[in-house]
KOLTORBA-534405 format. One record per atom (N, C-alpha, C): residue number from 0; residue in three letters; x, y, z. Coordinates in pm, whole numbers, padded with zeros to 5 digits. Example, Ala and Ser with C-alpha at 12.3 -4.5 7.8 and 13.67 -1.06 7.14 Angstrom:
<nuvexs>
0/ala/01319/-00569/00780
0/ala/01230/-00450/00780
0/ala/01320/-00330/00780
1/ser/01285/-00225/00708
1/ser/01367/-00106/00714
1/ser/01290/00003/00787
</nuvexs>
This chain:
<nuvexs>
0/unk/-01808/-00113/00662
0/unk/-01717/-00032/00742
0/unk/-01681/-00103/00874
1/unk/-01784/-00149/00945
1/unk/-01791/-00253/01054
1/unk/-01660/-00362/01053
2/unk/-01662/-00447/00919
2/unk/-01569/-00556/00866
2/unk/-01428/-00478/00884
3/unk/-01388/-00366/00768
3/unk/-01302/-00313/00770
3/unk/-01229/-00289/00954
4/unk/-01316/-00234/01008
4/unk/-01242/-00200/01171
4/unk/-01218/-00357/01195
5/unk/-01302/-00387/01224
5/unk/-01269/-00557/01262
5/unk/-01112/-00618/01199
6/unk/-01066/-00560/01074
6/unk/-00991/-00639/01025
6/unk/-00845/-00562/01076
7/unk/-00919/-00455/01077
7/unk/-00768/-00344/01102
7/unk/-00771/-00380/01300
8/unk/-00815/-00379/01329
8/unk/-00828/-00381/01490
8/unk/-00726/-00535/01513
9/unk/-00751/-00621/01406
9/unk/-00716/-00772/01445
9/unk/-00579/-00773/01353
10/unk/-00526/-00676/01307
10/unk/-00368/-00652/01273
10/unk/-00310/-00531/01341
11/unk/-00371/-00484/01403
11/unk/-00315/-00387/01525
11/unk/-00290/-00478/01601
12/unk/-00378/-00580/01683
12/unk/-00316/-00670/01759
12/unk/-00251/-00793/01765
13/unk/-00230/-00808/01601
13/unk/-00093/-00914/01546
13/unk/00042/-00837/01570
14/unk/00042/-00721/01565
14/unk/00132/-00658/01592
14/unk/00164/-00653/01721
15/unk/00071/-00589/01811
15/unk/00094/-00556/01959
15/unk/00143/-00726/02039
16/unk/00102/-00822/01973
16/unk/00111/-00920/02033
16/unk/00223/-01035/01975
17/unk/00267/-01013/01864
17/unk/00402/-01082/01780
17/unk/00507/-01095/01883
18/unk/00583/-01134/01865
18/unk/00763/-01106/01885
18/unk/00798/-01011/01782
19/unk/00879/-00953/01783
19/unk/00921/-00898/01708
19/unk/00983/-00923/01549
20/unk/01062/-01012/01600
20/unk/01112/-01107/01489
20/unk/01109/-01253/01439
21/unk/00920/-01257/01542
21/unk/00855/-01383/01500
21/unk/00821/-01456/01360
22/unk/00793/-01523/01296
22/unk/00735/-01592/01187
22/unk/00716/-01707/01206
23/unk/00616/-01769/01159
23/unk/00564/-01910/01200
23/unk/00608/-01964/01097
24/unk/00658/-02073/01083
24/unk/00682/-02236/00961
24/unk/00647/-02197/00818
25/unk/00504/-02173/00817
25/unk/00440/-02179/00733
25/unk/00431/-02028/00665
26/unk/00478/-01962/00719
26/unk/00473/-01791/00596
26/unk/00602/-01825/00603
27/unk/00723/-01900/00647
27/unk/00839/-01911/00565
27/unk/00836/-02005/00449
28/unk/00757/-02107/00481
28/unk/00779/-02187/00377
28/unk/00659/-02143/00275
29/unk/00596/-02073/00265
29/unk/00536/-02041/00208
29/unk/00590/-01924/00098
30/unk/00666/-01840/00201
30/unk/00779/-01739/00094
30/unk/00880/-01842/00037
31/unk/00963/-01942/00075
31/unk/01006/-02005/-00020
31/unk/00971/-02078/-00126
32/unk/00806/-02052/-00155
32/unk/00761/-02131/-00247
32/unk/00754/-02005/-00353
33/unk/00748/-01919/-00309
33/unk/00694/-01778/-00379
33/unk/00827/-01710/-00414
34/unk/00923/-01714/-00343
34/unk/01101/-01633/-00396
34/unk/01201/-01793/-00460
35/unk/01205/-01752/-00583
35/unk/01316/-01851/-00664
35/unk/01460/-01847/-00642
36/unk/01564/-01895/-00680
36/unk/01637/-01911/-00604
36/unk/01752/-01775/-00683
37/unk/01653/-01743/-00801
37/unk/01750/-01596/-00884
37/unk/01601/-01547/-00884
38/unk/01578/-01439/-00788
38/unk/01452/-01345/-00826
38/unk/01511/-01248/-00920
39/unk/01505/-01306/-01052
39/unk/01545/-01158/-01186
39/unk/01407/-01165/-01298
40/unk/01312/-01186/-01256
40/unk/01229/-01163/-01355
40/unk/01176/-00997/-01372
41/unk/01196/-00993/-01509
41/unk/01178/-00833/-01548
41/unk/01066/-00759/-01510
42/unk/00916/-00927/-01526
42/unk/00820/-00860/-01531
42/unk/00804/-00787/-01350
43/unk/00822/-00905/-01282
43/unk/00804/-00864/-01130
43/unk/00894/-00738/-01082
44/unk/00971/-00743/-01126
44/unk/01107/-00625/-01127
44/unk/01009/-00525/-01166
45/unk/00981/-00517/-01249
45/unk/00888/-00425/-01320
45/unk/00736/-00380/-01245
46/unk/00687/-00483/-01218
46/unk/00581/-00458/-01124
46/unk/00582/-00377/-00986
47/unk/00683/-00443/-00933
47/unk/00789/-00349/-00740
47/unk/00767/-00226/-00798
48/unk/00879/-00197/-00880
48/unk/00886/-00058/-00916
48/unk/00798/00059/-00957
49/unk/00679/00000/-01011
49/unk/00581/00101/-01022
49/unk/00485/00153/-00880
50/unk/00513/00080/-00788
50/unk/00384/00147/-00684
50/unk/00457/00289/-00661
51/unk/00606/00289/-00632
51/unk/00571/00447/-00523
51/unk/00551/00545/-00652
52/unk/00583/00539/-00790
52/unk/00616/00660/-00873
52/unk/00414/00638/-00930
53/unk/00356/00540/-00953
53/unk/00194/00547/-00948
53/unk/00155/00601/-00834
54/unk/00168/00585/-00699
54/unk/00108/00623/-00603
54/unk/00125/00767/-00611
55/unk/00232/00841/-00686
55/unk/00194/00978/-00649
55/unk/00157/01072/-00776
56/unk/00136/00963/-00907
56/unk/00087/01011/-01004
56/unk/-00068/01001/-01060
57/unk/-00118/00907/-00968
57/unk/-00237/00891/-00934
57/unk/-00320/01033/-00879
58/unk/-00286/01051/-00734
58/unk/-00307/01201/-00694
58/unk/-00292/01307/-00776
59/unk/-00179/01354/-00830
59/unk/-00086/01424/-00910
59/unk/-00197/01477/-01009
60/unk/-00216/01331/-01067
60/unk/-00280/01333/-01182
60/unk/-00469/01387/-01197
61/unk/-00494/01412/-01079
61/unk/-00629/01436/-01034
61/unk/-00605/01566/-01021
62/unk/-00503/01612/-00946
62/unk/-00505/01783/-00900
62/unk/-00496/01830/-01025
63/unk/-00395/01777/-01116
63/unk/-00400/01859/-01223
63/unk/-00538/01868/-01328
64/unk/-00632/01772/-01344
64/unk/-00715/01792/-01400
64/unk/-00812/01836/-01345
65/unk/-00799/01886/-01202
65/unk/-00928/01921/-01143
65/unk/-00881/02083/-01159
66/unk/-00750/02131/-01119
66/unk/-00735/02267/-01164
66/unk/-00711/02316/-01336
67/unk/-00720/02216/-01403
67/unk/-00718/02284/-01541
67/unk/-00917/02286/-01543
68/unk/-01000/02201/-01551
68/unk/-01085/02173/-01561
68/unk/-01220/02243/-01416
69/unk/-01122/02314/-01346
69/unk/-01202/02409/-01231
69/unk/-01292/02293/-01170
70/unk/-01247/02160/-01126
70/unk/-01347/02089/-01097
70/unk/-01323/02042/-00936
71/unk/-01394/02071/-00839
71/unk/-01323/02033/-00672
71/unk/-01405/01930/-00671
72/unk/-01458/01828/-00718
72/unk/-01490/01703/-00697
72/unk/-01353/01604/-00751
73/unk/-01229/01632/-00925
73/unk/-01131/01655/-00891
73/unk/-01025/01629/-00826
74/unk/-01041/01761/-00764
74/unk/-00953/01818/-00627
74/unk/-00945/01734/-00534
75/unk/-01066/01686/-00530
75/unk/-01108/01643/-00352
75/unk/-01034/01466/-00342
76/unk/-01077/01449/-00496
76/unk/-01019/01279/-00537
76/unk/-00826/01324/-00485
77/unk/-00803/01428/-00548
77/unk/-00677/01453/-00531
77/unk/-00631/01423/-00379
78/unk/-00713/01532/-00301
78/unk/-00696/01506/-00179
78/unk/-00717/01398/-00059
79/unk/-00807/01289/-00143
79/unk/-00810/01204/-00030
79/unk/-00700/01112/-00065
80/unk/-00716/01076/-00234
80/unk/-00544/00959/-00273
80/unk/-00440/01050/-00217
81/unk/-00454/01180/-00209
81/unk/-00243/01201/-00192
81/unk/-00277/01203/-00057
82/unk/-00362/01214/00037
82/unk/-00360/01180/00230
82/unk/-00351/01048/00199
83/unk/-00413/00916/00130
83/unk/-00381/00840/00150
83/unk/-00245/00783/00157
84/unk/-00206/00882/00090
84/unk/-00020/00813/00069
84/unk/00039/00894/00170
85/unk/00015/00947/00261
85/unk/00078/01027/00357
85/unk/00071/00950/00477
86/unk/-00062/00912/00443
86/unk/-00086/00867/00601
86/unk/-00017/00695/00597
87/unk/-00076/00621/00482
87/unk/00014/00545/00478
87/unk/00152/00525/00473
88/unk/00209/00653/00453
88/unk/00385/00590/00439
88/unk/00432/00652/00581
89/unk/00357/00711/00649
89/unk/00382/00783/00755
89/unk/00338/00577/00916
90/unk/00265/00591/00856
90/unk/00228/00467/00932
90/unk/00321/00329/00935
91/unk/00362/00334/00796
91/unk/00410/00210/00722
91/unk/00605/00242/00848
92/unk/00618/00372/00819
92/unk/00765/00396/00867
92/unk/00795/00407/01056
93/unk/00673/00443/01097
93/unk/00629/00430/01206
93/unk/00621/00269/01294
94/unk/00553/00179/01202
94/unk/00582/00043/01210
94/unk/00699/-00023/01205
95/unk/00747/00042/01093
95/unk/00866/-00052/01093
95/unk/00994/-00054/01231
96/unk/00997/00101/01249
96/unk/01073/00142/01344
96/unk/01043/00078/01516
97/unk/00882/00037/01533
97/unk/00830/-00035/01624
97/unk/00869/-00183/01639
98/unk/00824/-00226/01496
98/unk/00839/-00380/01531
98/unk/00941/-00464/01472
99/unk/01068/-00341/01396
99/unk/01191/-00364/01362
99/unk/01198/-00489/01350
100/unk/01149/-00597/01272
100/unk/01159/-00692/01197
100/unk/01252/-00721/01048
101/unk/01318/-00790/01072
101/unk/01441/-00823/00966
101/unk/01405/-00872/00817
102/unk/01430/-00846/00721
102/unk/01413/-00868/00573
102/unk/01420/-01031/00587
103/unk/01346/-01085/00551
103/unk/01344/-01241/00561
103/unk/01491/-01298/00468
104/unk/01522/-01267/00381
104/unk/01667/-01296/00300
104/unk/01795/-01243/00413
105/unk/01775/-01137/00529
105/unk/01842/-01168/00605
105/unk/01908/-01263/00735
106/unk/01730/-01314/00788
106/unk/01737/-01412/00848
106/unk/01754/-01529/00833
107/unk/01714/-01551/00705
107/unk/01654/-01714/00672
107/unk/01781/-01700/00497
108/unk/01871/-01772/00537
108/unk/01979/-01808/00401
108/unk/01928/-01860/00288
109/unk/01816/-01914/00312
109/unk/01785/-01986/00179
109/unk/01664/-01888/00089
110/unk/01669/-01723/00127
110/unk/01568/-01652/00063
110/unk/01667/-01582/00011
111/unk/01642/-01566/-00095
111/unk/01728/-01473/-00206
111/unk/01662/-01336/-00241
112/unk/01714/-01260/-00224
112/unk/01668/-01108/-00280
112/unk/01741/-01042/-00403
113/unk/01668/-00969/-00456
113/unk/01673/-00907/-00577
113/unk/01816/-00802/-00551
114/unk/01787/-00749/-00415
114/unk/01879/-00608/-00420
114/unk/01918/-00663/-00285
115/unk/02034/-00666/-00236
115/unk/02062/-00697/-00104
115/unk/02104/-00566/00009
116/unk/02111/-00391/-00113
116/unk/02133/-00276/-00059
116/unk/02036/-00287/00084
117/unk/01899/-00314/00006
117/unk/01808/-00269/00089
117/unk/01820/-00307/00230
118/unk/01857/-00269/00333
118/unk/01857/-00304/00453
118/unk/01739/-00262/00557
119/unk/01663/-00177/00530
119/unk/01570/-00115/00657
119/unk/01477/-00255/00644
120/unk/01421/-00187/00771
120/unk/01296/-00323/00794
120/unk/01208/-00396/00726
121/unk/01138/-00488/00705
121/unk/01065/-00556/00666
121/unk/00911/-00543/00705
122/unk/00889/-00485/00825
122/unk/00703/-00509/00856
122/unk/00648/-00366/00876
123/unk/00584/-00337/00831
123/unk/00582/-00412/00705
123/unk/00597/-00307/00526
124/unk/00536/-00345/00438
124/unk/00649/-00333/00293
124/unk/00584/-00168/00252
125/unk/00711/-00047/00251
125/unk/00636/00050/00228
125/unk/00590/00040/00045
126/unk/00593/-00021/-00016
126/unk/00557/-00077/-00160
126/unk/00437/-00098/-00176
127/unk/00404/-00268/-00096
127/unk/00285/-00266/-00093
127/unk/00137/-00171/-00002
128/unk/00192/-00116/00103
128/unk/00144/-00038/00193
128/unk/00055/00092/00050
129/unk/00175/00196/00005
129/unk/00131/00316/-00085
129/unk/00066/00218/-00176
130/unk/00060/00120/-00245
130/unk/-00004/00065/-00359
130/unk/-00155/00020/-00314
131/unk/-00185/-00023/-00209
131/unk/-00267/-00062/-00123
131/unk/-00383/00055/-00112
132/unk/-00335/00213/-00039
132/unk/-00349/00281/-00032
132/unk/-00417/00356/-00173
133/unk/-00309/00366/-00259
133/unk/-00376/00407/-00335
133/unk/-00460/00346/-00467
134/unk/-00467/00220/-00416
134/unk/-00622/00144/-00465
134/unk/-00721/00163/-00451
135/unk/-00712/00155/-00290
135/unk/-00821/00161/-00235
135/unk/-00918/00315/-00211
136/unk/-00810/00427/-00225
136/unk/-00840/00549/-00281
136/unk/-00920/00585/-00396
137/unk/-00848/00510/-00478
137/unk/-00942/00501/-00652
137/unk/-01082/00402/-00601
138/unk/-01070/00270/-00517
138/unk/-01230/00257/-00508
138/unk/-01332/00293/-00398
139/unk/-01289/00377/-00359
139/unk/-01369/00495/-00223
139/unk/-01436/00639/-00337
140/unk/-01343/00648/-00387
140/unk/-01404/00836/-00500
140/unk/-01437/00737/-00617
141/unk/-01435/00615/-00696
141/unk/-01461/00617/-00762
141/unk/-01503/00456/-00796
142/unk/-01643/00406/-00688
142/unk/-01621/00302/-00718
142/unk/-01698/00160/-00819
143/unk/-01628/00166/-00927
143/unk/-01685/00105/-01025
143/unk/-01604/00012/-01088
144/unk/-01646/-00092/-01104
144/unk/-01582/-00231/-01107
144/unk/-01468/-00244/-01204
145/unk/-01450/-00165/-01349
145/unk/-01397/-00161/-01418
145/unk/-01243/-00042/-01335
146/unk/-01288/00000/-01242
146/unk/-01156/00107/-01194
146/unk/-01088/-00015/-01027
147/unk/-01216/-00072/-00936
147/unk/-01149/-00113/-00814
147/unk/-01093/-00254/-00844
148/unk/-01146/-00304/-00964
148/unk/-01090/-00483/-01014
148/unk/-00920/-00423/-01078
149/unk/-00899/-00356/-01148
149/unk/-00749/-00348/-01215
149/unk/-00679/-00292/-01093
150/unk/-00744/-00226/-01031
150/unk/-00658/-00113/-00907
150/unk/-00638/-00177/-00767
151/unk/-00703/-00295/-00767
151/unk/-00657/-00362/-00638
151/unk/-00628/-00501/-00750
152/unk/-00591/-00539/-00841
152/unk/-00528/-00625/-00899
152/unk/-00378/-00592/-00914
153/unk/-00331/-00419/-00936
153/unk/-00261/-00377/-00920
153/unk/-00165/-00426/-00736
154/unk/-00226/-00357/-00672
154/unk/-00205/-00339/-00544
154/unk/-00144/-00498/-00509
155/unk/-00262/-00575/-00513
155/unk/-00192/-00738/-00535
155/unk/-00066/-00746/-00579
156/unk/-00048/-00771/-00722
156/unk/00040/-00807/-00767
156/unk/00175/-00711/-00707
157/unk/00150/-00596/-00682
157/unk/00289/-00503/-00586
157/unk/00297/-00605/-00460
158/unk/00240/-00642/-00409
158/unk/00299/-00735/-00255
158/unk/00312/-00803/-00311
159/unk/00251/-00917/-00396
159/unk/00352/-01006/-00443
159/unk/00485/-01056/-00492
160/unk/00506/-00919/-00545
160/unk/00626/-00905/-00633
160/unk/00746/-00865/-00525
161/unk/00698/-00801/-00405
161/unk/00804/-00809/-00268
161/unk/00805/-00935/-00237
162/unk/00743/-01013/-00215
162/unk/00748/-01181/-00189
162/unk/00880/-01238/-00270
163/unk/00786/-01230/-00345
163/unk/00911/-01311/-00498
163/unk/01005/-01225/-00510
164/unk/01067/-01136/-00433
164/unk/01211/-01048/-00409
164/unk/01304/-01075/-00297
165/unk/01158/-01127/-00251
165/unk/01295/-01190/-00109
165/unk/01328/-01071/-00044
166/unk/01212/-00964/-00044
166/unk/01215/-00835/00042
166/unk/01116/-00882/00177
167/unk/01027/-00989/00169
167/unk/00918/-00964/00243
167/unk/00843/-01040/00282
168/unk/00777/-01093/00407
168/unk/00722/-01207/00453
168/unk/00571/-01173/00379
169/unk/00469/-01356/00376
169/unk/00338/-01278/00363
169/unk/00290/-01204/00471
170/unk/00280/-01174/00570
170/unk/00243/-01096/00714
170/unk/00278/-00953/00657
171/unk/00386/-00955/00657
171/unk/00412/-00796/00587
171/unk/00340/-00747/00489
172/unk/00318/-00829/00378
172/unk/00220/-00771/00300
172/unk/00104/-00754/00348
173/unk/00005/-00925/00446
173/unk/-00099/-00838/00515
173/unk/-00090/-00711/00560
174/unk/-00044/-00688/00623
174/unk/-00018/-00601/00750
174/unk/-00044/-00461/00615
175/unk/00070/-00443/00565
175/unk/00060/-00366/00397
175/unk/-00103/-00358/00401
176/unk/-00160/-00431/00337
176/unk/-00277/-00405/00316
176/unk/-00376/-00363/00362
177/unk/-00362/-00389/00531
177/unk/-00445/-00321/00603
177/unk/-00444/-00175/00637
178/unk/-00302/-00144/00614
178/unk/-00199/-00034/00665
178/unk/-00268/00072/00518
179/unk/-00271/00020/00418
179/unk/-00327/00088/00278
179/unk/-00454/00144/00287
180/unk/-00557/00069/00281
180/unk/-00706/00095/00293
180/unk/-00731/00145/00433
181/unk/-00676/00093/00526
181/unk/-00740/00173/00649
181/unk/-00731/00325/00599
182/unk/-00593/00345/00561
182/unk/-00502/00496/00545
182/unk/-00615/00554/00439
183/unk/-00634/00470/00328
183/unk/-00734/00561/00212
183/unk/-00915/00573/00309
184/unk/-00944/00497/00388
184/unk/-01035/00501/00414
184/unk/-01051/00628/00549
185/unk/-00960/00631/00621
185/unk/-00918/00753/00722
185/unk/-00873/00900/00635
186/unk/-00827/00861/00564
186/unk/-00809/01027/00470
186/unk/-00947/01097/00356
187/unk/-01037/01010/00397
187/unk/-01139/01026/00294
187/unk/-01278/01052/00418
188/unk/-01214/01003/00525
188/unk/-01360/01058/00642
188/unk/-01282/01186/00638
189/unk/-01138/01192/00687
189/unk/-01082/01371/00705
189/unk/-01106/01430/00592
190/unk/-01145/01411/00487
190/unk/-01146/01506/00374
190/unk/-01287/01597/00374
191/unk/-01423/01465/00379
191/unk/-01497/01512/00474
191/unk/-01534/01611/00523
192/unk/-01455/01567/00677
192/unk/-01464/01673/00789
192/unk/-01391/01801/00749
193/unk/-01298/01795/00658
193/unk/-01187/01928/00688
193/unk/-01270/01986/00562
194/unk/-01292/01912/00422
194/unk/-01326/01988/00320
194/unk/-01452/01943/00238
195/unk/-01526/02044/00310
195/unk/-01674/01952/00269
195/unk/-01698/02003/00087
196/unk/-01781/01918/00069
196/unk/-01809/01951/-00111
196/unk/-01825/02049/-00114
197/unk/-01807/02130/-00236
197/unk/-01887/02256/-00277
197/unk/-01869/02204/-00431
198/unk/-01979/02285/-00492
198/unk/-01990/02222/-00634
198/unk/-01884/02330/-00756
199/unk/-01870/02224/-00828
199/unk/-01748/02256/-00950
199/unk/-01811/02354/-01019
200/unk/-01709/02459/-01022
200/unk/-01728/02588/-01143
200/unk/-01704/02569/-01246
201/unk/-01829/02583/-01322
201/unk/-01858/02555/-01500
201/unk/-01819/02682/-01540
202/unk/-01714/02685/-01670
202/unk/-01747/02819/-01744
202/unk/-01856/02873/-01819
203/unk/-01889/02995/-01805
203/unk/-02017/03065/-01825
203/unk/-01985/03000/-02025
204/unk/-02105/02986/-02045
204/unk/-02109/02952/-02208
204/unk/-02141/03079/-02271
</nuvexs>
């Protein structure tokens, strides 16, 4: 827990202390090694697109089996993944509006993006941020190697796949990632405090 503050404390103050629309050499040339010069691959296309509609079927998918199944352990999974996605997209939009940083395919000509609609900010990616989030949700309520290895393999490959879109610096995705797990790890002390356990009602046999 110690590590975790440490890490989030030392991207609070990459932030507080950036330019705004700083980037160093090397996370550009580093995204140009990572965005091709036609980002159309289906699979990555495919990958972007699943965090926000998983991130809320994840939760979704807990409430409902905790109220068919009368189970508030459940519930409670419900409640800390869907705060995690609250607090993260609430944070993620909050940032952006702060450190109003430009889509790297806007600044830099030689990054190509998938969708060029997208215009809001870049820092950092509300994609990888909810995917992040709700990884790290699944390995806080539930953590066993076979659920936090696919679910932050997941989470990965979603910032990546903003990279290789030419939506997104690597910084942004850090930043994403910290912005994720802090959020699942802060909605799971409030769950906690606001809703302490009580044990699941079995039907009488």
């Amino acid at each position: 827990m110690k590590l975790l503050k440490t890490v989030l404390l030392s991207l609070v103050l990459f932030v507080s202390l950036a330019p705004a629309q700083a980037q160093g050499d090397w996370e550009v040339n580093m995204l140009r090694g990572i965005n091709p010069r036609y980002p159309n691959s289906g699979f990555w296309k495919g990958i972007s697109s699943t965090a926000k509609p998983l991130s809320v079927a994840v939760p979704a998918g807990f409430l409902l089996a905790g109220l068919l199944e009368h189970n508030n352990t459940l519930k409670q999974d419900a409640l800390v993944m869907g705060g995690s996605l609250v607090i993260a997209a609430g944070a993620t939009a909050i940032l952006k509006q702060v450190v109003k940083r430009q889509r790297p395919w806007v600044t830099h000509n030689d990054i190509y993006a998938d969708d060029m609609t997208d215009a809001g900010y870049s820092f950092p990616s509300g994609h990888a941020s909810v995917a992040f989030a709700t990884a790290a949700g699944l390995a806080i309520r539930h953590p066993k190697w076979y659920i936090v290895v696919p679910a932050y393999t997941w989470a990965t490959a979603v910032g990546w796949s903003r990279m290789y879109l030419g939506q997104h610096y690597p910084t942004d995705i850090l930043m994403s990632a910290g912005t994720g797990i802090g959020s699942a790890y802060l909605s799971n002390w409030l769950n906690k405090k606001l809703f302490p356990s009580k044990p699941s009602l079995k039907p009488k046999s």
